[in-house]
C-alpha positions, 0 to 999 in steps of 0.5 A: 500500500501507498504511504505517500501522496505521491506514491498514491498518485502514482498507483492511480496514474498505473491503474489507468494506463494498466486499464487503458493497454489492456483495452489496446492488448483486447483489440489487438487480439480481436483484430488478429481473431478475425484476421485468423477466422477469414483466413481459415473460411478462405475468403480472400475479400474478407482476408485482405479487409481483415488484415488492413485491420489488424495491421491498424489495429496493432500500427496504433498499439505500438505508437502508444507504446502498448507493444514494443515497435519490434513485436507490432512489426513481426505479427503484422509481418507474420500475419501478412505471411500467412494471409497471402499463404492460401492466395499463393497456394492457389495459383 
């Protein structure tokens, strides 16, 4: 527990951003769910409006800090991959 005022604001301050990236961390898992279903239904419009998404989604959570530069970039690099995966395997 918090004995002084600002170590009392400073677990305020930490409790909203705790509340504010776990919202950002939820949208990015919903993005890359929806991204994942489309993919394994095999419908490329749904595929490409997914990942444009997700990759947003996942864009907006590095530039708050939410996940590391590094990390948003190799999940939007390894979803693109595995968008374009089904795409190829049909030419």
């Amino acid at each position: 527990m918090a004995n002084t005022a600002s170590a009392e604001k400073r677990n305020r301050q930490a409790q909203k951003r705790r509340a504010r990236n776990v919202q950002v961390r939820t949208g990015v898992k919903s993005a890359v769910k929806k991204l994942r279903e489309a993919i394994a239904k095999g419908d490329a419009a749904a595929t490409q409006a997914a990942l444009k998404s997700a990759e947003k989604t996942i864009g907006k959570a590095a530039s708050k800090g939410v996940l590391h530069k590094n990390a948003a970039s190799r999940k939007i690099s390894r979803l693109a991959k595995a968008a374009a995966k089904p795409a190829a395997a049909a030419k």
